[in-house]
VEXDREN-2710 file (C-alpha; in Angstrom, 1 decimal):
% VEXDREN-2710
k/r/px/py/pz
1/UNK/16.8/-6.0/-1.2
2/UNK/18.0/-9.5/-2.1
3/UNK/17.7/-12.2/0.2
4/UNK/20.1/-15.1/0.6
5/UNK/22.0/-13.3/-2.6
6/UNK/25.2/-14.8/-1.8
7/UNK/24.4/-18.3/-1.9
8/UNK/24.3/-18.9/-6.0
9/UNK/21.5/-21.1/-6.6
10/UNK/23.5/-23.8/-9.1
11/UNK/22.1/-27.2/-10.2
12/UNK/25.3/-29.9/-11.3
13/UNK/25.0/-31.8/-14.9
14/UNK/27.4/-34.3/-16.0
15/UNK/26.3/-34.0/-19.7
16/UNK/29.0/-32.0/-22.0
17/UNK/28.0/-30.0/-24.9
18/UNK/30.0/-29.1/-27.9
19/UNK/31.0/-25.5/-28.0
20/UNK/30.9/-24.8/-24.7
21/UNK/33.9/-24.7/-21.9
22/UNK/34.1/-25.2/-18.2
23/UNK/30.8/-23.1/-16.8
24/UNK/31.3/-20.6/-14.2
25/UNK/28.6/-19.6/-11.5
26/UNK/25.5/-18.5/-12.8
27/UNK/22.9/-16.2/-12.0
28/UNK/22.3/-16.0/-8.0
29/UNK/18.5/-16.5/-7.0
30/UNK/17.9/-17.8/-10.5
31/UNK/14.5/-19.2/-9.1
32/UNK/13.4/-16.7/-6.9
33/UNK/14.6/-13.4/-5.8
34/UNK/13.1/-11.2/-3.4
35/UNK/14.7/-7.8/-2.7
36/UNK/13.9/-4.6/-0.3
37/UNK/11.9/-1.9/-1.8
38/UNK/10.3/2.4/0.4
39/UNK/11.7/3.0/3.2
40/UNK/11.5/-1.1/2.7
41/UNK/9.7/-1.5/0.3
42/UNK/10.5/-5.0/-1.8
43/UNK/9.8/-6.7/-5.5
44/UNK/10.0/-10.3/-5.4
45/UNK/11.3/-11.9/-8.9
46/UNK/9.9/-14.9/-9.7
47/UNK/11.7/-16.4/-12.7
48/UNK/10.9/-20.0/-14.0
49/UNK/13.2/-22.7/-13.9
50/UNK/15.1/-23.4/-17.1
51/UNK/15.6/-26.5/-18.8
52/UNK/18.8/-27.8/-19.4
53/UNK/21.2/-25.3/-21.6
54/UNK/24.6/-24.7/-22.0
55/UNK/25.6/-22.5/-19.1
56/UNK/28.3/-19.7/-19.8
57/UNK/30.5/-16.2/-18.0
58/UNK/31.8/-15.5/-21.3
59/UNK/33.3/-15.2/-24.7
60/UNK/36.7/-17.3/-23.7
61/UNK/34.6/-20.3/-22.6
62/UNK/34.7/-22.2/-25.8
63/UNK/36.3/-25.7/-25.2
64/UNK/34.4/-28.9/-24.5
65/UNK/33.5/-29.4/-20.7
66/UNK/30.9/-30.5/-18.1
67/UNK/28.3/-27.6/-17.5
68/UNK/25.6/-27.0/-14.9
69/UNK/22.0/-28.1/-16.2
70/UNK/19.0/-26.0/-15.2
71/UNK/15.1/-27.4/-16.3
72/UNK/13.0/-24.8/-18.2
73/UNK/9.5/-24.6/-18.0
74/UNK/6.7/-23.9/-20.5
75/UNK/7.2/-20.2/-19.9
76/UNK/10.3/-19.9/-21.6
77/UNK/9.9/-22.4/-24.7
78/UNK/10.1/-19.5/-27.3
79/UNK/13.5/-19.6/-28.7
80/UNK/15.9/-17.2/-28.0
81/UNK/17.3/-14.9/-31.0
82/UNK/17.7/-16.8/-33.6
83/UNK/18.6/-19.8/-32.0
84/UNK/17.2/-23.1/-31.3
85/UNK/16.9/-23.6/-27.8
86/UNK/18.6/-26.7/-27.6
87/UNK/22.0/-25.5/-27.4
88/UNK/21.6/-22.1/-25.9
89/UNK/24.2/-20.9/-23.6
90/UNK/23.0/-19.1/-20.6
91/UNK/25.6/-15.9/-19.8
92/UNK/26.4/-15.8/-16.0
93/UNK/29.1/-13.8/-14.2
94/UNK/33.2/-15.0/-14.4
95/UNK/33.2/-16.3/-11.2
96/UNK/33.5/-15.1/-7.8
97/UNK/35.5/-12.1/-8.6
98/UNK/33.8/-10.7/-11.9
99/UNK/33.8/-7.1/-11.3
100/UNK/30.5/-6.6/-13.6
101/UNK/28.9/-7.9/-10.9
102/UNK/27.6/-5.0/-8.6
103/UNK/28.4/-6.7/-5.5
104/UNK/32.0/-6.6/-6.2
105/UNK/32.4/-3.2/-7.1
106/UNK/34.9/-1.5/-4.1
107/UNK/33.3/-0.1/-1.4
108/UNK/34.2/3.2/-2.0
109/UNK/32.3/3.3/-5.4
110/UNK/29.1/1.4/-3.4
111/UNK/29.2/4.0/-0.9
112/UNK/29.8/6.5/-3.8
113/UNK/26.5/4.9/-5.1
114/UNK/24.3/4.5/-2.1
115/UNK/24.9/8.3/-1.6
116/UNK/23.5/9.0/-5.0
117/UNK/20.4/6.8/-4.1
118/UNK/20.2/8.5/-0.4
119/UNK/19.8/11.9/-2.4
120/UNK/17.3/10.6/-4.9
121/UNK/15.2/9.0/-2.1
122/UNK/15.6/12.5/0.1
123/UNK/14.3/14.6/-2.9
124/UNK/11.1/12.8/-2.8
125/UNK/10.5/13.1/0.8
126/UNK/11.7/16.2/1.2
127/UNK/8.9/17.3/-1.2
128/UNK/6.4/15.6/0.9
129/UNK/6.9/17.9/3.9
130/UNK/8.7/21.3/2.9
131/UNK/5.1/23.2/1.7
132/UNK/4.3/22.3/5.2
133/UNK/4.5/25.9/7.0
134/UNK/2.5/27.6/3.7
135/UNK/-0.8/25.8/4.3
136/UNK/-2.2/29.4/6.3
137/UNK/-0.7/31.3/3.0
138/UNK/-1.8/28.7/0.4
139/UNK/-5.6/28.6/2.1
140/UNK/-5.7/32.1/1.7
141/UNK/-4.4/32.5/-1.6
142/UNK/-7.3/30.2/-3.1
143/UNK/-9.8/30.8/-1.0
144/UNK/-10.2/27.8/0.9
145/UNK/-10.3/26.9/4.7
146/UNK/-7.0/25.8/6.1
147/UNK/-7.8/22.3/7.0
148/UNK/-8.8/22.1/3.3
149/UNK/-5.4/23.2/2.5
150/UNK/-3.8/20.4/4.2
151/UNK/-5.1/18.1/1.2
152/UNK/-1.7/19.7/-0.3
153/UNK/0.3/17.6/1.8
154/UNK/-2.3/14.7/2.3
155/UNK/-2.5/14.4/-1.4
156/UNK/1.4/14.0/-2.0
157/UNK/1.5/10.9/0.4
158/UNK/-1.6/9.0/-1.0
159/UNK/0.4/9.1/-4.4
160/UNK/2.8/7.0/-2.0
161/UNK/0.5/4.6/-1.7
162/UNK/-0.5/4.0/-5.2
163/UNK/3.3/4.8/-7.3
164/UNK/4.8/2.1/-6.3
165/UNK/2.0/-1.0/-7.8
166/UNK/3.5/0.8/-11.4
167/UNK/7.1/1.9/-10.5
168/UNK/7.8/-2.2/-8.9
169/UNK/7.1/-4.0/-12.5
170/UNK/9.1/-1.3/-14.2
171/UNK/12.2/-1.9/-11.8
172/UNK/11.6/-5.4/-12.4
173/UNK/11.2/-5.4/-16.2
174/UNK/13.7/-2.1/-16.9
175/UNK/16.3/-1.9/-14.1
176/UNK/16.7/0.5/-11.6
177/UNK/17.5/3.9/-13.6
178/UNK/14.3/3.8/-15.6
179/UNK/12.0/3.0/-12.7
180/UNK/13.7/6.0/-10.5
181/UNK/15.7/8.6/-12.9
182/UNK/11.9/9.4/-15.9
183/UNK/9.7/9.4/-12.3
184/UNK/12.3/11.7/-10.4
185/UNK/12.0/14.3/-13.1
186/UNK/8.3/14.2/-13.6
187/UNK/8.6/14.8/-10.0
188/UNK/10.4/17.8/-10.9
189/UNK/7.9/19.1/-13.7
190/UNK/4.6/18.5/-10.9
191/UNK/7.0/20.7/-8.5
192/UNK/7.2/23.7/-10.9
193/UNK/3.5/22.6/-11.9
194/UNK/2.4/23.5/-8.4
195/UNK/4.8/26.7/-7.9
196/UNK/2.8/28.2/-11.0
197/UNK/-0.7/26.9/-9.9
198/UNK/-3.7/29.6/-9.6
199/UNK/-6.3/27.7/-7.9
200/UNK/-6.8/25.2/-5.2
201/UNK/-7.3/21.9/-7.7
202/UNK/-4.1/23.0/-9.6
203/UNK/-2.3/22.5/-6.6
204/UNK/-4.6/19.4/-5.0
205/UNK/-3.6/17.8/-8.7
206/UNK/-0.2/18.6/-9.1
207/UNK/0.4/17.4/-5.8
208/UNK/-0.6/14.0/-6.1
209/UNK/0.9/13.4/-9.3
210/UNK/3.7/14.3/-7.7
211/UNK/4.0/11.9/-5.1
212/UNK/2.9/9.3/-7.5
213/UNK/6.0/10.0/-9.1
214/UNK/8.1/11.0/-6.0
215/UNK/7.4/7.4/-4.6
216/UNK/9.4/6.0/-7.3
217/UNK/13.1/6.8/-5.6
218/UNK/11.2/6.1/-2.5
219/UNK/10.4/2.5/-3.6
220/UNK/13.1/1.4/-5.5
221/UNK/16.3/2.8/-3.3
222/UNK/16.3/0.1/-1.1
223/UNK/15.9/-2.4/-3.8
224/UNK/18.9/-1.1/-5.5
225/UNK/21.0/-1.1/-2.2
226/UNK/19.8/-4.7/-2.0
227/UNK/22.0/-5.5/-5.2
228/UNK/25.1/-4.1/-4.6
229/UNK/25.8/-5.2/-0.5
230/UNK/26.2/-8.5/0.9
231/UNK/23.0/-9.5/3.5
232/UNK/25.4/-8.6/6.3
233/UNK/26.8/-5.3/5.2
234/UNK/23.6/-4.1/3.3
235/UNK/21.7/-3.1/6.9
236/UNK/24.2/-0.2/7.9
237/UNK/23.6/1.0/4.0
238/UNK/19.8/0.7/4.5
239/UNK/19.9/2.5/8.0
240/UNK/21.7/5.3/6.6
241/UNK/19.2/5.4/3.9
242/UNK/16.5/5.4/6.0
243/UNK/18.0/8.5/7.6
244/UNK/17.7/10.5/4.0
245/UNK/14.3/9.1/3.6
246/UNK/13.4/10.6/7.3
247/UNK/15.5/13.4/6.5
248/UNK/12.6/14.9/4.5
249/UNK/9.6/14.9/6.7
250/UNK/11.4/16.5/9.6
251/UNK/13.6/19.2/7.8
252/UNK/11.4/20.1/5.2
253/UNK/9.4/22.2/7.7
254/UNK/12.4/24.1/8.4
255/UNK/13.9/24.8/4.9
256/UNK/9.8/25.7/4.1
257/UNK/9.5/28.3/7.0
258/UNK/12.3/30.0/6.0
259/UNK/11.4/30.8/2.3
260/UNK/8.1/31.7/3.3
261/UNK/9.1/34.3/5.5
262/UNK/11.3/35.8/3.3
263/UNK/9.0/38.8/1.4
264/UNK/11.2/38.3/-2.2
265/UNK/9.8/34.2/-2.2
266/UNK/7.2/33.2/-0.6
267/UNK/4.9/29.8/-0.5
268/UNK/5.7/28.8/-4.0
269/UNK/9.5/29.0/-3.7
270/UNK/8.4/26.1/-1.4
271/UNK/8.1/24.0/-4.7
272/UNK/10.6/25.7/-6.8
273/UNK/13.5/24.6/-4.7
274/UNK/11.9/21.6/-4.6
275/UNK/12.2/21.3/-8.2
276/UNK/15.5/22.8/-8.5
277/UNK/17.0/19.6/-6.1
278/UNK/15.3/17.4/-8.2
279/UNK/16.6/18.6/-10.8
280/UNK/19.9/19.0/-9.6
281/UNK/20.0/15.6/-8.5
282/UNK/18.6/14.0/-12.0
283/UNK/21.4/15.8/-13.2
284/UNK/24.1/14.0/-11.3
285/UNK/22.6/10.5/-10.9
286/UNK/22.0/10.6/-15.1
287/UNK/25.4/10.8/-15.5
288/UNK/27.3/9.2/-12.0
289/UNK/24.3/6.6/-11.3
290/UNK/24.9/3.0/-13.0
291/UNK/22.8/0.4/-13.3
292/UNK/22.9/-2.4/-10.5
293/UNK/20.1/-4.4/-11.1
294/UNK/21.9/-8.2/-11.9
295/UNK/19.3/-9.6/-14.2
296/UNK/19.5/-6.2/-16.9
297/UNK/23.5/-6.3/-16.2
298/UNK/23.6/-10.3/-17.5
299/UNK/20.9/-9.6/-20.3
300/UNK/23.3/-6.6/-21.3
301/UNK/26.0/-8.9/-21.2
302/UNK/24.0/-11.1/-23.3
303/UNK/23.4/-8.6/-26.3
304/UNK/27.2/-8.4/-25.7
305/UNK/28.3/-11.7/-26.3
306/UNK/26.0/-12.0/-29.6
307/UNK/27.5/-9.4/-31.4
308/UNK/30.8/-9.5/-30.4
309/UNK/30.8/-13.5/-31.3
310/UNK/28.5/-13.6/-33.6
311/UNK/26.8/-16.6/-32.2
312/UNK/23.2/-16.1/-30.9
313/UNK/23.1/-19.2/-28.5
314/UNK/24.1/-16.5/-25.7
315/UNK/21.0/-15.7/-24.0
316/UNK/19.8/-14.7/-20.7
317/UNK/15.9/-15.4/-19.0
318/UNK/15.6/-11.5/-18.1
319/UNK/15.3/-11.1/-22.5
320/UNK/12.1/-13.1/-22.0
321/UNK/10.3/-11.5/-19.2
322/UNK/6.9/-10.1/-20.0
323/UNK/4.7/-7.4/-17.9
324/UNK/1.2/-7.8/-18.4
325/UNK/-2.0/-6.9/-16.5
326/UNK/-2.4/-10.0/-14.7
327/UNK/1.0/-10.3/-13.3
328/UNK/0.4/-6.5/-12.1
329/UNK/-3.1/-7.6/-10.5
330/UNK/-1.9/-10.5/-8.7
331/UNK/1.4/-10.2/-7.6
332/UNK/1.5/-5.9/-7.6
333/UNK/-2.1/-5.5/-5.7
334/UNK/-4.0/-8.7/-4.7
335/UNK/-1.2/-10.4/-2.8
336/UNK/-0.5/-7.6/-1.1
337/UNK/-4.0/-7.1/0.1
338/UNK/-4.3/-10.8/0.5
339/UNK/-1.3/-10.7/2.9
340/UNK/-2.7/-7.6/4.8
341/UNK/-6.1/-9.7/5.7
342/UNK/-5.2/-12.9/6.1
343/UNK/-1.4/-13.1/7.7
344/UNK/-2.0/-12.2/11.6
345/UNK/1.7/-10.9/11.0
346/UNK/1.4/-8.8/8.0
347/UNK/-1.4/-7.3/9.3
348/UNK/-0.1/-6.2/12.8
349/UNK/3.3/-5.2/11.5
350/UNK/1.5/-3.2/9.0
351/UNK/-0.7/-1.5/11.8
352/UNK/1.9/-0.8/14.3
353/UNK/4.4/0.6/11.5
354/UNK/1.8/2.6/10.0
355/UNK/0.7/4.3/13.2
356/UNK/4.5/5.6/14.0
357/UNK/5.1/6.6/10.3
358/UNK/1.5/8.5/10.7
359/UNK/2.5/9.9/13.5
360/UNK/5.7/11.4/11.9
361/UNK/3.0/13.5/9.5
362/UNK/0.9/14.4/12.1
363/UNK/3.5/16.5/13.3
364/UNK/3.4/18.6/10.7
365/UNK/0.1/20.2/11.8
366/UNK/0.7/19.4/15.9
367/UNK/4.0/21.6/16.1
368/UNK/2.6/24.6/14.9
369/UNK/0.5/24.5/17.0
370/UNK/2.2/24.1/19.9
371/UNK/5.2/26.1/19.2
372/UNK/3.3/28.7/16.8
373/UNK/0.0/29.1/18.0
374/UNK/0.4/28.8/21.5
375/UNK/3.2/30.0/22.4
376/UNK/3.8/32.9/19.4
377/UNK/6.8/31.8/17.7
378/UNK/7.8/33.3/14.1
379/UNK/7.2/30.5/11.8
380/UNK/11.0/29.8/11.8
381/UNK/11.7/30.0/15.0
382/UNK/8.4/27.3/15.5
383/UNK/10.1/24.8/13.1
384/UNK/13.4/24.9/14.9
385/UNK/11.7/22.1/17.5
386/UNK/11.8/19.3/14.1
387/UNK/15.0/19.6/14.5
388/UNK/14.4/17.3/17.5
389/UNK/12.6/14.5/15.6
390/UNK/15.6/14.4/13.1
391/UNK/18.2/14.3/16.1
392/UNK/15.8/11.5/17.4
393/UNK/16.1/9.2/14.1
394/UNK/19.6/9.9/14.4
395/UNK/19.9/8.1/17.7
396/UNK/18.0/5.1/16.2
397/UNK/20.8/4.1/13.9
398/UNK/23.2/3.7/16.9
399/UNK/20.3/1.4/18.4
400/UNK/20.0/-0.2/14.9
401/UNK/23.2/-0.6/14.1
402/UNK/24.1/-1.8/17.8
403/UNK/21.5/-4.8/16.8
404/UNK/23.5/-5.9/13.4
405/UNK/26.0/-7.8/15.1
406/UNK/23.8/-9.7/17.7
407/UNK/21.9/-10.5/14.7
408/UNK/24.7/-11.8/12.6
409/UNK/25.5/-14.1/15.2
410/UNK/22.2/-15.1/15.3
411/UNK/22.3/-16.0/11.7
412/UNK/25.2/-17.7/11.4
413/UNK/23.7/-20.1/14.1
414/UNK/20.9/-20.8/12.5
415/UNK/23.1/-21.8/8.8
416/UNK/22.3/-18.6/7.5
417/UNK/18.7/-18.2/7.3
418/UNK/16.7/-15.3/8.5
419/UNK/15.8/-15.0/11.8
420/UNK/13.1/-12.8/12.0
421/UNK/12.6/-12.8/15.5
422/UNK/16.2/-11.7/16.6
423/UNK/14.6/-8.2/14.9
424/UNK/11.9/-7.8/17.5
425/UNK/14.3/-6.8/21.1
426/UNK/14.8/-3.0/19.4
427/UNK/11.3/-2.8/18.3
428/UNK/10.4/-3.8/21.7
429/UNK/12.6/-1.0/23.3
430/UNK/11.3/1.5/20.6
431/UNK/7.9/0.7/21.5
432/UNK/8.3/1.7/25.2
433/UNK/10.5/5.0/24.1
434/UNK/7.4/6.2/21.2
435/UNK/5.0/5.6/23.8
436/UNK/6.9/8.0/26.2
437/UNK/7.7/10.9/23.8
438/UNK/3.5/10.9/23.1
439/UNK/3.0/11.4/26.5
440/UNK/5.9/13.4/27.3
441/UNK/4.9/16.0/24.7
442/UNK/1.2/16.3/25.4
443/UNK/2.3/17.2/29.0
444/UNK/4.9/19.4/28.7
445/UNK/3.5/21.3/25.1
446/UNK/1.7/23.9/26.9
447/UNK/3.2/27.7/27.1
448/UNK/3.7/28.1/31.0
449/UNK/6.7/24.7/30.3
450/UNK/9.5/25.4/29.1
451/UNK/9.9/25.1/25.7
452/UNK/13.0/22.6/26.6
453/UNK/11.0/19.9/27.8
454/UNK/8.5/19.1/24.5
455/UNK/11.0/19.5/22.4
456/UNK/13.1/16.6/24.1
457/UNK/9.9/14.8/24.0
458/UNK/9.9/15.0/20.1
459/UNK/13.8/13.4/20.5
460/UNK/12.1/10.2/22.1
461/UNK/9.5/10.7/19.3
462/UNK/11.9/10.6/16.5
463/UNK/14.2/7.8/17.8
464/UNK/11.2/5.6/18.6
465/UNK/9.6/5.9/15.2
466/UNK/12.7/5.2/13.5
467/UNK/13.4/2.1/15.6
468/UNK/10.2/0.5/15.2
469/UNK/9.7/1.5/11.6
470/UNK/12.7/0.3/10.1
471/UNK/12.5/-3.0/12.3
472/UNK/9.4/-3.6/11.0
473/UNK/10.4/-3.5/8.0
474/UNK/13.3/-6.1/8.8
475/UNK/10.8/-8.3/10.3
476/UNK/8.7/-8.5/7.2
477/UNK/11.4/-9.5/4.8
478/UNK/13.2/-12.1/7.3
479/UNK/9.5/-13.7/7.4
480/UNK/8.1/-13.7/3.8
481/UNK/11.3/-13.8/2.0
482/UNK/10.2/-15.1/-1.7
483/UNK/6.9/-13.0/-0.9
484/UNK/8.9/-10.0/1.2
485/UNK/8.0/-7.5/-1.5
486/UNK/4.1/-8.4/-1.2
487/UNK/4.1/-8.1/2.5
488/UNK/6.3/-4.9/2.2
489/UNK/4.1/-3.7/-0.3
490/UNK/1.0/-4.0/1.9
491/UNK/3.2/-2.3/5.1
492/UNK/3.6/0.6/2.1
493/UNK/0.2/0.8/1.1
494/UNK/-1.3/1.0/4.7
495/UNK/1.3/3.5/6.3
496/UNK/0.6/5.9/3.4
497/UNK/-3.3/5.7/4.2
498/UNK/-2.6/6.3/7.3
499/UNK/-0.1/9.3/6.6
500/UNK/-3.1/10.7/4.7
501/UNK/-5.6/10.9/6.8
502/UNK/-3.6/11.9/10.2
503/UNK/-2.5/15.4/9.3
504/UNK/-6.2/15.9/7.9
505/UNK/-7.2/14.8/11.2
506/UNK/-4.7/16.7/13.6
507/UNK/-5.8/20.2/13.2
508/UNK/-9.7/19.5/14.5
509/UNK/-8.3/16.9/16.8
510/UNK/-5.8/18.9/18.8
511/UNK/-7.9/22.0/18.5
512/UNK/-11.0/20.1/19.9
513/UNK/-9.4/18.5/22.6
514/UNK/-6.6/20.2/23.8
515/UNK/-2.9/18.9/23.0
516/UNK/-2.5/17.1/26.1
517/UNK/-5.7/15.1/26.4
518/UNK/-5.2/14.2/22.4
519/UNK/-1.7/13.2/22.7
520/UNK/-2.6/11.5/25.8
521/UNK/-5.0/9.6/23.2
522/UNK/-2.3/8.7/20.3
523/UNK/-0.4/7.7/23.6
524/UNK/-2.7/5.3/24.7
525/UNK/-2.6/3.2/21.2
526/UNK/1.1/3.3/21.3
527/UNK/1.3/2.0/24.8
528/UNK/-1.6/-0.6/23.4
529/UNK/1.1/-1.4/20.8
530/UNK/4.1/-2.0/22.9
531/UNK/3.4/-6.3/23.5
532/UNK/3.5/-6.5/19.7
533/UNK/7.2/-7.7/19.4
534/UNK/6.7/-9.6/22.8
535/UNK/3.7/-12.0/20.9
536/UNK/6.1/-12.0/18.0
537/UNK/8.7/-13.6/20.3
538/UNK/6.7/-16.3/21.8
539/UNK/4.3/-17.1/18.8
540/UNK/6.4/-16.0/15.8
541/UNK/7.6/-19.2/15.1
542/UNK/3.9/-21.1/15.4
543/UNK/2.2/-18.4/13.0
544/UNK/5.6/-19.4/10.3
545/UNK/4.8/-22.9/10.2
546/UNK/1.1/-22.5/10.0
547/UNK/1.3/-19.5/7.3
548/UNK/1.1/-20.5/3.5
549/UNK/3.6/-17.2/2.6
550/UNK/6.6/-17.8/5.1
551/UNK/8.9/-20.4/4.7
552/UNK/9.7/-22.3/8.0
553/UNK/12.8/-25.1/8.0
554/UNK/13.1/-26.6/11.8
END
């Protein structure tokens, strides 16, 4: 998501050059640009200042005039097409008002958009979840034990982890279409890959390829939002998002129960329907979805401009971008893991966001238990009670949204600069409501309680997840800013390890010790958790000004 995107970062020359007529804006966040990427996750841009060219919005600009002067650095003396670099004219947007520009567009056609996105990002997460309720089936079908057969879902979120360190540069480099619409329909092909697998390393395979390429819309969604709506309009967009993107873990169990019960589909119409949304959903985002990325819109208009004058002085920076290994290596996985261990920050927002998004996939394997195995249920009927976890996330938009005007304010008194600690008063509320649910539900899950009582547990659940998560996510990108996408990156990379390993972990776990004591447990560390945001408040602002990733202005 881009930061600080309506301020246009300009540099005033009073030098004229021939050719050229009165300059209009150019690029925003020329410099640097850091934008919202998962869930959250973000890719910060980097571009080198430019030395001084001629500066242009387009083809009508051609009468002598004072332009805007930007330094270029050693990266960028290769001349552009053709031209000599002295007199290059850098394309820009026509103002204000130019309705190329993405963040223009009316805001029927952006919420048109942000639907399509929403989709793309609920396809992928749906697919992470809805095979769920067949691991019994799928363990018995290849001849493995059931918590073996778990790896089918474990599998799909560590390719969450890992998609993202090649889907970022291609967003970057490409635009948003190619780094989401190619992965979304390998994501398809993996789908039908495991519907028509044999054996258990067919499946184990396909699966992780699959949310390799599933983490793609996952990734980039947010990024994309990020370029179309203002900073103060773009966190009701995100919050809905994050609603499709939570959609899928909690209703997948549902949609999967039902298919497998039904003797004319079973387990691998799990992944077939899977496929066929994917598919469906390629299908309209290939043709409705446009680009919004700014940087491919401007080199577009670039290409434009040549041909269409016939003068190659009209360039654009984004032409001269290059993706190599090392950028990949230091700014795609060592920062990231550079943040995680040596930011106090990064690495306790990480934790505490990775535990409540674990916890999300740990229910996968808890609720059958409690509603299936020990109380008898029909494996419908036992996924009816995710229904409360998705009723809970929908509670934490009214709390998240009931924070964006308080934070606005906030803002505005501070000149417009992040405030990262005006995030932390519904993460601290979220914290006390997660810890509750934990307990709630251990206590009240066993088959002489009403069945009432746990499943209102899993509302408090749901709603205190989706508070802390997608604040912690907030909190990240008002910190880091320029490096938000590394220390978004490392939040991504640790909550998917940790989504791994939980539902692998829950079925011994609960089993072992009994729902209550091992809730009780997963309790404790959330109630552990809860002076997080209250350390934030206090000693925020010291760890900004000592860290050597977060900006700090008095």
């Amino acid at each position: 998501m881009m930061l600080n995107s309506d301020t246009e970062t300009e540099t005033e020359g009073d030098s004229s050059v021939r050719g050229v007529g009165k300059e209009e804006r150019a690029l925003g966040n020329s410099n640097a640009t850091s934008m919202l990427d998962h869930d959250g996750e973000t890719t910060d841009v980097e571009t080198p200042p430019r030395r001084p060219s001629s500066q242009v919005s387009g083809p009508q600009s051609h009468s002598q005039s004072d332009i805007h002067q930007t330094p270029v650095s050693d990266h960028e003396k290769s001349s552009g097409p053709n031209e000599s670099r002295d007199d290059r004219i850098l394309v820009g947007w026509d103002g204000d008002d130019d309705q190329g520009n993405p963040r223009n567009w009316s805001t029927l056609y952006k919420s048109w958009i942000t639907f399509q996105l929403g989709m793309l990002a609920l396809s992928a997460s749906l697919g992470s979840s809805i095979i769920s309720p067949a691991g019994k089936t799928i363990a018995a079908y290849v001849g493995v034990g059931s918590e073996v057969s778990v790896l089918s879902i474990s599998l799909y979120i560590l390719g969450f982890a890992f998609g993202p360190l090649c889907w970022a540069p291609i967003s970057e480099l490409w635009g948003r279409r190619w780094s989401m619409l190619p992965p979304l329909f390998c994501l398809g092909l993996f789908s039908i890959g495991t519907a028509t697998s044999t054996n258990a390393a067919s499946i184990f395979i396909t699966r992780f390829f699959g949310g390799l390429f599933g983490s793609a819309p996952v990734s980039n969604v947010s990024a994309a939002l990020g370029d179309m709506w203002s900073p103060k309009a773009r966190g009701t967009a995100v919050t809905f998002y994050a609603v499709a993107v939570v959609g899928g873990p909690t209703l997948g169990p549902l949609i999967g129960s039902a298919l497998l019960v039904n003797p004319h589909l079973g387990w691998r119409w799990t992944e077939y329907l899977e496929a066929i949304w994917v598919f469906a959903m390629f299908g309209l985002c290939f043709i409705c979805l446009p680009e919004v990325y700014t940087p491919v819109l401007l080199k577009k208009k670039a290409a434009r401009l040549r041909k269409e004058t016939g003068n190659n002085a009209y360039y654009h920076p984004h032409e001269e971008i290059k993706l190599d290994a090392k950028t990949i290596v230091t700014k795609h996985f060592s920062r990231p893991l550079l943040m995680l261990t040596t930011e106090p920050m990064v690495t306790c927002i990480a934790l505490y966001a990775s535990f409540v998004y674990a916890i999300l996939y740990l229910t996968l394997e808890v609720f059958p238990i409690v509603f299936s195995d020990n109380r008898g249920w029909s494996p419908v009927i036992a996924s009816l009670p995710f229904l409360g976890l998705f009723v809970g996330v929908n509670l934490a938009v009214v709390v998240n949204l009931g924070n964006q005007p308080r934070y606005a304010r906030i803002v505005d008194a501070a000149g417009g600069r992040p405030v990262p600690e005006a995030r932390l008063a519904p993460m601290a509320l979220g914290g006390f409501i997660f810890a509750i649910g934990l307990f709630w539900f251990g206590w009240t899950a066993a088959p002489n309680i009403h069945w009432i009582l746990p499943v209102i547990a899993s509302v408090l659940i749901g709603a205190g997840f989706n508070i802390i998560f997608q604040q912690c996510i907030n909190f990240l990108v008002d910190t880091y800013v320029l490096y938000a996408a590394s220390a978004v990156s490392a939040n991504t990379f640790l909550r998917s390890i940790f989504a791994t390993g939980f539902p692998l972990a829950a079925g011994p776990m609960f089993r072992a010790m009994g729902v209550g004591p091992a809730m009780s447990v997963l309790g404790g560390v959330a109630t552990v958790a809860i002076p997080v945001p209250f350390l934030f408040m206090k000693y925020g602002v010291t760890l900004r000004k000592k860290s050597k990733f977060a900006p700090y202005k008095d």
